[in-house]
N, CA and C of each residue as an Amber inpcrd file, in Angstrom:
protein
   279
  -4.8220000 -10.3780000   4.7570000  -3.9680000  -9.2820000   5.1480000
  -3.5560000  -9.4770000   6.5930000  -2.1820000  -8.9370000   6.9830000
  -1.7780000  -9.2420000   7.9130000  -1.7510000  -7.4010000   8.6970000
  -2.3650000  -7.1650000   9.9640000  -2.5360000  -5.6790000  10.4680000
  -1.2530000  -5.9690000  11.8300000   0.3550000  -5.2350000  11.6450000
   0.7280000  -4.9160000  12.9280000   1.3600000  -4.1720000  13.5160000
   0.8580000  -3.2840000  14.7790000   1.5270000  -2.7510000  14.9540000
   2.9050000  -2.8450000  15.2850000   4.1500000  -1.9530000  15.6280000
   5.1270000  -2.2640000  16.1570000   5.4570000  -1.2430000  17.3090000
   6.7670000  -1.3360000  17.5720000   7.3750000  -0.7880000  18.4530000
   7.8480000   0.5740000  18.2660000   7.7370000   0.8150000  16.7300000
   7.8570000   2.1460000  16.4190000   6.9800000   3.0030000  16.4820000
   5.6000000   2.5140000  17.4120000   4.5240000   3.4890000  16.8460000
   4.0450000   3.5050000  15.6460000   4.0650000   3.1930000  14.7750000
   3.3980000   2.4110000  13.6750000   2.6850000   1.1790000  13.7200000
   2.5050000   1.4080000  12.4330000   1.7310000  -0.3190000  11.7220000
   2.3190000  -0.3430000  10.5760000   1.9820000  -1.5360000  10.3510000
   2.3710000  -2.5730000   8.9940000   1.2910000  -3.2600000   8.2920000
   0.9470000  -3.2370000   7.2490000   0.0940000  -4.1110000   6.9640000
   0.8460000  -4.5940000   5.3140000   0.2690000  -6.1850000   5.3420000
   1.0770000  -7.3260000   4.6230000  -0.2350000  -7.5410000   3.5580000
   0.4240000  -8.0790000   2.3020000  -0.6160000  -9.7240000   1.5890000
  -0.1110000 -10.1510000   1.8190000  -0.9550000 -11.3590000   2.5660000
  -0.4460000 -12.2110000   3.0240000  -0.7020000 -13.6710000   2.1550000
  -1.8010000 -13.7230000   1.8990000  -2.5590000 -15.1920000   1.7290000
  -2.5420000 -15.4310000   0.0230000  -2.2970000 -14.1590000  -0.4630000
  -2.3230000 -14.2850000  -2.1570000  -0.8800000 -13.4340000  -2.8000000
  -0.2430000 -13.8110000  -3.7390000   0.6290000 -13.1730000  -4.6100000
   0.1030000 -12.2950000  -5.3440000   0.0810000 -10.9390000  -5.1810000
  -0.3470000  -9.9420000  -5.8700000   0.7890000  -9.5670000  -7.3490000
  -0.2110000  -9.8440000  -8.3430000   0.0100000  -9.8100000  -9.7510000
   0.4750000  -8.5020000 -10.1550000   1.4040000  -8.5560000 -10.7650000
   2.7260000  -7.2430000 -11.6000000   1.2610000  -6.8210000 -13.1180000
   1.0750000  -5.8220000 -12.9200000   0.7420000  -5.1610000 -14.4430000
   1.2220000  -5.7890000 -15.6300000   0.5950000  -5.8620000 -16.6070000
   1.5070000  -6.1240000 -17.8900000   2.9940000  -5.5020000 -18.2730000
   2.3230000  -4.0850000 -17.9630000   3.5370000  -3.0340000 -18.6380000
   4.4440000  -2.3820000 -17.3890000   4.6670000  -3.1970000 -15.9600000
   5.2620000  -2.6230000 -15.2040000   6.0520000  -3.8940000 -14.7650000
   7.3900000  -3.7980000 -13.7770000   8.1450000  -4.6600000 -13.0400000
   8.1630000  -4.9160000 -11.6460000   7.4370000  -3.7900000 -11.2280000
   7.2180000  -4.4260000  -9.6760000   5.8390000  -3.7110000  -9.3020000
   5.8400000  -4.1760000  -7.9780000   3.9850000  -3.3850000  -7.2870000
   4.1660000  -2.2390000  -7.2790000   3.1820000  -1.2250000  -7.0130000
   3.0330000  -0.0220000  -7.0010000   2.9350000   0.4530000  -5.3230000
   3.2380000   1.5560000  -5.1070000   2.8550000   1.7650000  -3.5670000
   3.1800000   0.8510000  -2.3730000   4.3910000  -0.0990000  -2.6120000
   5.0410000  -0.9600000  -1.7210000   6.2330000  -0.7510000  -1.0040000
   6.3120000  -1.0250000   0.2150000   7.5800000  -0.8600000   0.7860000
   8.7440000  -2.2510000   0.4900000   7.3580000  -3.3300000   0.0550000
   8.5330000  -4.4560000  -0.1870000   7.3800000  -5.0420000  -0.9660000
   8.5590000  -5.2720000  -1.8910000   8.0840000  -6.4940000  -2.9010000
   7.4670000  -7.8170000  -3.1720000   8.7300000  -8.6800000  -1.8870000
   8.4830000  -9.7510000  -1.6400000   7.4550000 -10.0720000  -0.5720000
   7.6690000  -9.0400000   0.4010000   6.8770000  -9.3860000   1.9330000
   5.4430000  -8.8520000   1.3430000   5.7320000  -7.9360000   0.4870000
   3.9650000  -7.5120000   0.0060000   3.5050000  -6.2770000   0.5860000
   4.7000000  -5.6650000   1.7010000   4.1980000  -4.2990000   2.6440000
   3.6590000  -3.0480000   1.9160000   2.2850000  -2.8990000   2.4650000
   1.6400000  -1.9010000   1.5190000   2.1510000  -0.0150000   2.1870000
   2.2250000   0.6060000   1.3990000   2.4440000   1.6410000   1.8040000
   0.8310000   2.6810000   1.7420000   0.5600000   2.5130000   3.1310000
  -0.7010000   3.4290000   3.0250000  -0.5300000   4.5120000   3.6830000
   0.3810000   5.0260000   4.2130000   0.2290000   6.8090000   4.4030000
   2.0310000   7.2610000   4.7310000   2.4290000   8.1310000   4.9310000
   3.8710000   8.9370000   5.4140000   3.6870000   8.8100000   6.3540000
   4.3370000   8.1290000   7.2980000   5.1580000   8.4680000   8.5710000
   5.4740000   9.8270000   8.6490000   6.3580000  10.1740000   7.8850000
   7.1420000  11.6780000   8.5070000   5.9360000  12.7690000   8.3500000
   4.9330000  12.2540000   7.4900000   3.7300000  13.2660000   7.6250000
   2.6830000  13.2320000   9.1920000   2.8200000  11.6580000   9.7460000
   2.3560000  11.8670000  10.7960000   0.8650000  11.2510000  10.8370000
   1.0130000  10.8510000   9.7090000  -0.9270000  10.6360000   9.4760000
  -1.5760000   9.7240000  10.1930000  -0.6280000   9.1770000  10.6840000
  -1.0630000   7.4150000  12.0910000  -0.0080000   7.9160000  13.3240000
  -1.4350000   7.4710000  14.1210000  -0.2770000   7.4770000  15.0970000
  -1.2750000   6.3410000  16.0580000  -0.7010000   5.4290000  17.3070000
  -1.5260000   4.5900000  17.7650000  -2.7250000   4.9560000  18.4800000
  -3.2610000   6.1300000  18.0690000  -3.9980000   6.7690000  19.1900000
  -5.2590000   6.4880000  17.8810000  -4.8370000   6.4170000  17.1240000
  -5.5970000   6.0300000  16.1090000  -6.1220000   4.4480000  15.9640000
  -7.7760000   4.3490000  15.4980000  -8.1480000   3.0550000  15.6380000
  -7.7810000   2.5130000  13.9800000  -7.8280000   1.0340000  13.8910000
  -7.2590000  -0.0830000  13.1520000  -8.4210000   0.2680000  12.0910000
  -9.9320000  -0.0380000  12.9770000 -10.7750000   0.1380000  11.9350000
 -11.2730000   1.1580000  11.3940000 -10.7810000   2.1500000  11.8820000
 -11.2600000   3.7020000  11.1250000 -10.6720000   4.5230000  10.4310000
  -8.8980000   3.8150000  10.6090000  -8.4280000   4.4740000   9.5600000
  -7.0930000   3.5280000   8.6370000  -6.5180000   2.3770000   9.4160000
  -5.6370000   1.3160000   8.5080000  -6.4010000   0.9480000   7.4100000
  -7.6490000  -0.2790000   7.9750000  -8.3290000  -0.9360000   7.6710000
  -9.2520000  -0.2500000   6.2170000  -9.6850000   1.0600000   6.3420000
 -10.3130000   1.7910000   5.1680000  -9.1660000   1.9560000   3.8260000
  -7.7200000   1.9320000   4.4450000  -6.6030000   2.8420000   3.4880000
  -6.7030000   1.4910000   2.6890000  -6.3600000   0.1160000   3.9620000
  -5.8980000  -0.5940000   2.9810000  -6.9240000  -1.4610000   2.0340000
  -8.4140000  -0.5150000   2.5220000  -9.3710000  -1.4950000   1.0820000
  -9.3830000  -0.4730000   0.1480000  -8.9890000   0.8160000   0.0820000
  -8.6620000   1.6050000  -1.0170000  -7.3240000   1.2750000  -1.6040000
  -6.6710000   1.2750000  -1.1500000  -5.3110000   0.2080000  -1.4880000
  -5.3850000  -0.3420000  -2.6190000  -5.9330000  -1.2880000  -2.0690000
  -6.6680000  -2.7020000  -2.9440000  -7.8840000  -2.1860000  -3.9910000
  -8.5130000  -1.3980000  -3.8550000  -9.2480000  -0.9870000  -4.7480000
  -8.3660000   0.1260000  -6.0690000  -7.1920000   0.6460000  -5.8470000
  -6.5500000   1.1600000  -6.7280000  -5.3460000   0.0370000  -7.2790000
  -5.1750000  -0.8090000  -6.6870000  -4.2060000  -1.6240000  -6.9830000
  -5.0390000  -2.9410000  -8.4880000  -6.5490000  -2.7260000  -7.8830000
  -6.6650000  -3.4970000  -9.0970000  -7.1450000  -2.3820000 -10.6530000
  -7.0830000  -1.4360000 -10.4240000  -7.3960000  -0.6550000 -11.3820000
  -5.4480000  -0.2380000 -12.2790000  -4.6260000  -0.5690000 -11.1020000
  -3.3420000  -0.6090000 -11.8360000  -3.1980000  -1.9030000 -12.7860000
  -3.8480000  -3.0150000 -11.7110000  -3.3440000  -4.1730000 -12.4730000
  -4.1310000  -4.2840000 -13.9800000  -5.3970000  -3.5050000 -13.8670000
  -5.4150000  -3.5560000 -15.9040000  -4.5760000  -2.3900000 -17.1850000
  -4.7640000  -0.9610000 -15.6540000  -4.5110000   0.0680000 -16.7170000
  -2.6880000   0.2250000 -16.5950000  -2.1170000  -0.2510000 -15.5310000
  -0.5000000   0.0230000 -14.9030000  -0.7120000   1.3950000 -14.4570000
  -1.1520000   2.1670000 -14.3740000  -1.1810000   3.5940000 -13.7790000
  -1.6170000   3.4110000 -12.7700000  -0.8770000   3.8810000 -11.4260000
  -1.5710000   3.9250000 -10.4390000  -2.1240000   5.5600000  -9.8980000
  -3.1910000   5.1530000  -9.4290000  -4.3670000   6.4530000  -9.1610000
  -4.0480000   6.6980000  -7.6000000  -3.7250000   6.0190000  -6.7350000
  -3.5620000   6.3150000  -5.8030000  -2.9910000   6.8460000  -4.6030000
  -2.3510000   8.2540000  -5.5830000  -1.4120000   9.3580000  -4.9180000
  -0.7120000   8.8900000  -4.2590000  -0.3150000   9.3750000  -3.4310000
   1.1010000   9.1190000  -2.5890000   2.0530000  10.1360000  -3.2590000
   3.4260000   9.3910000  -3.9920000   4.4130000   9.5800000  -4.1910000
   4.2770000   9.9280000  -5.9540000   4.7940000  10.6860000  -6.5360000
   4.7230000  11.0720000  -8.4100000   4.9670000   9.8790000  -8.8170000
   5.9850000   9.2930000  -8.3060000   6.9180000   8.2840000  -9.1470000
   5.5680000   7.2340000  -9.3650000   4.7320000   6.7660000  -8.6470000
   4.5230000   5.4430000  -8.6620000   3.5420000   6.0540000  -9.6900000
   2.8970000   7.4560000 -10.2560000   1.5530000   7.5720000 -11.2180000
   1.9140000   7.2530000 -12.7910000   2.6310000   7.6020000 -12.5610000
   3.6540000   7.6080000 -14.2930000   5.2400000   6.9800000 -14.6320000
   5.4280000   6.4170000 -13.4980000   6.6660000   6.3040000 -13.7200000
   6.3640000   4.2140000 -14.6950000   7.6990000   3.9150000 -15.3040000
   7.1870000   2.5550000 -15.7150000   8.3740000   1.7390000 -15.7050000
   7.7880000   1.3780000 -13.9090000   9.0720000   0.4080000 -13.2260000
   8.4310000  -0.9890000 -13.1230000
């Protein structure tokens, strides 16, 4: 995984080192800002939930091994469990 911040006051975090595998019954990742680059979506911005005042390891670093811990429970069942957004629990993209 790749952890960075930017200039927006945010972070980013990537897969980097492995191609993360599509579900049987779905067409793209779940909870991603990008497909190809692999950008995981672990919290709202406009909600505010990071901000840099915040540490890497106490709160990126935890999202994105829950992340990964719901991402492989998509890759058998395609449902993803890991709230966010409606679309990504039921929807079958």
């Amino acid at each position: 995984m790749d952890f960075s911040k930017n200039g927006t006051g945010s972070v980013a975090v990537y897969v980097i080192n492995q191609k993360l595998k599509i579900a049987k019954n779905r067409k793209t990742l779940p909870h991603v800002y990008d497909n190809e680059t692999q950008k995981l979506c672990l919290f709202t911005p406009k909600k505010k939930e990071w901000n840099l005042r915040r540490t890497l390891i106490d709160y990126i670093i935890p999202w994105a091994l829950e992340w990964l811990d719901f991402y492989e429970h998509w890759l058998i069942s395609g449902e993803w469990l890991g709230g966010g957004h409606d679309e990504y629990a039921t929807k079958n993209d």
